[in-house]
C-alpha positions as CSV (number, residue, x, y, z in Angstrom):
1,X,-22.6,-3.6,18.5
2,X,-22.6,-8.1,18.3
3,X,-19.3,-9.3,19.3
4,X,-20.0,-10.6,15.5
5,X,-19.6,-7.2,14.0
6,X,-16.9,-6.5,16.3
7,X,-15.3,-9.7,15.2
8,X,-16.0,-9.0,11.4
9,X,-14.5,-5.3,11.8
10,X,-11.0,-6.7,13.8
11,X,-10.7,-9.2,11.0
12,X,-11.2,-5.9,8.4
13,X,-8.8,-4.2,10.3
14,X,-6.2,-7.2,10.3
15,X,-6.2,-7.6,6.4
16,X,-6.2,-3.6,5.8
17,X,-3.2,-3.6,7.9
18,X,-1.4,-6.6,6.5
19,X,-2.4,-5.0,3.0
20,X,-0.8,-1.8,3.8
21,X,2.2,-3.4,5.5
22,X,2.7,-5.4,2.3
23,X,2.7,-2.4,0.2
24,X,5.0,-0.4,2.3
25,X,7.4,-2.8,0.8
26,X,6.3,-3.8,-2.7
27,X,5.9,-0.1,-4.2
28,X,9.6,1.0,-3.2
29,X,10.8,-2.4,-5.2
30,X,8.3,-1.7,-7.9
31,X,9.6,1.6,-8.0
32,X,13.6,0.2,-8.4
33,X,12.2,-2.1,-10.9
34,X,10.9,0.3,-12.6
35,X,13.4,2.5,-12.8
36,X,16.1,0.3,-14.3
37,X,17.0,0.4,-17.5
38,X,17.3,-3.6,-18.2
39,X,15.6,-5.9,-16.0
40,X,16.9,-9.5,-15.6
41,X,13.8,-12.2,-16.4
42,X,13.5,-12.7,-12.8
43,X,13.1,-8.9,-12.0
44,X,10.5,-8.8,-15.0
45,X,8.4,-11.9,-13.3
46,X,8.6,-10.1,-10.3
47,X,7.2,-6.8,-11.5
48,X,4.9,-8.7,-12.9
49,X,3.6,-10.6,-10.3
50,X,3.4,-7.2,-8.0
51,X,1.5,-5.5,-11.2
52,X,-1.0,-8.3,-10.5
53,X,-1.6,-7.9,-6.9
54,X,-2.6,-4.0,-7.4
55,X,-4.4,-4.5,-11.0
56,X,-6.4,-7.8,-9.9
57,X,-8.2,-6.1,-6.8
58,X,-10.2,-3.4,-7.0
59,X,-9.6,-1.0,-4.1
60,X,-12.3,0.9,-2.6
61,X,-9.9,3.6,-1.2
62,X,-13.0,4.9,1.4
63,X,-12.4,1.8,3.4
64,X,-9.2,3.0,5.0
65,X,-11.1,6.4,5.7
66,X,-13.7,4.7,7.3
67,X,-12.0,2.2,9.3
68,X,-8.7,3.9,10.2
69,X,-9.5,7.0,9.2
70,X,-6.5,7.9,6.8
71,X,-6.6,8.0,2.9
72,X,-3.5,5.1,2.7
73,X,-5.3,3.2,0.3
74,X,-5.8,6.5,-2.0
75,X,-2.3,6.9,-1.6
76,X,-1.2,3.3,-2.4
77,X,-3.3,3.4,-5.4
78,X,-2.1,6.3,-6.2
79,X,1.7,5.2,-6.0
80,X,1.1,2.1,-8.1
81,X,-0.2,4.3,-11.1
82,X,2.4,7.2,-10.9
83,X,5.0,4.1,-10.4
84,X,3.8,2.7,-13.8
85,X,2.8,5.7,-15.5
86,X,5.0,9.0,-14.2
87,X,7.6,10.4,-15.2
88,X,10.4,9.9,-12.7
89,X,9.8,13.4,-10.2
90,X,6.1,12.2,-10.4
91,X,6.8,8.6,-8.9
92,X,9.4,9.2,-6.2
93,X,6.9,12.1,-5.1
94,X,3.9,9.8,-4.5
95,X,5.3,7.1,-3.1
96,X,6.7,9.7,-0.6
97,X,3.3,10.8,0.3
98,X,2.5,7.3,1.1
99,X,5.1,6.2,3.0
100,X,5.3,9.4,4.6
101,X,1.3,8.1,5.8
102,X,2.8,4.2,6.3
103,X,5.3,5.9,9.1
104,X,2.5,8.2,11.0
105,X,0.0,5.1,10.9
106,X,2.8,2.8,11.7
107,X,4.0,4.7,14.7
108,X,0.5,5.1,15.6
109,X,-0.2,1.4,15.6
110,X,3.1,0.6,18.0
111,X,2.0,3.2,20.6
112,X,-1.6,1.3,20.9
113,X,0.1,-2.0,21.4
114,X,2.7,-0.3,24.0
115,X,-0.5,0.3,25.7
């Protein structure tokens, strides 16, 4: 393998990270959001403007298998739908199943930089 693709696949891993990092805390907040019965204007802006992150990127959920392999991105996908489109059990049920994943890769990723 060219230091290139090596480069290319560290960068890869950097923004998958950063992307599952991210949603490790936006889909709990969508999740109160959405689960309130009257939103303020600036709690609707902001369940707007995380509705956009996850509806304006399409998410190939086999990268994180490939690169990492886990199914997080399945998961996070699969949050931000039930979040939006579940009944209540439905949501809180999901986005356990991918936080539950977040902690495992999380405590994963701390004992390779202990090392």
């Amino acid at each position: 393998m060219k230091s290139r693709e090596i480069g290319n696949i560290n960068e890869a891993l950097f923004v998958l990270r950063h992307f599952i990092d991210l949603s490790a805390q936006l889909l709990p907040f969508l999740y109160e959001l959405e689960n309130k019965h009257d939103l303020s204007l600036i709690e609707k802006q902001k369940k707007l403007k995380i509705c956009e992150i996850y509806e304006q990127h399409e998410i190939d959920a086999n990268t994180s298998v490939v690169l990492i392999n886990s199914n997080v991105l399945e998961l996070i996908k699969t949050s931000f739908q039930s979040i939006l489109h579940d009944k209540r059990v439905h949501r809180f049920k999901n986005l356990k199943k991918f936080l539950k994943e977040y902690d495992r890769l999380k405590n994963n990723w701390n004992s390779i930089e202990a090392n």
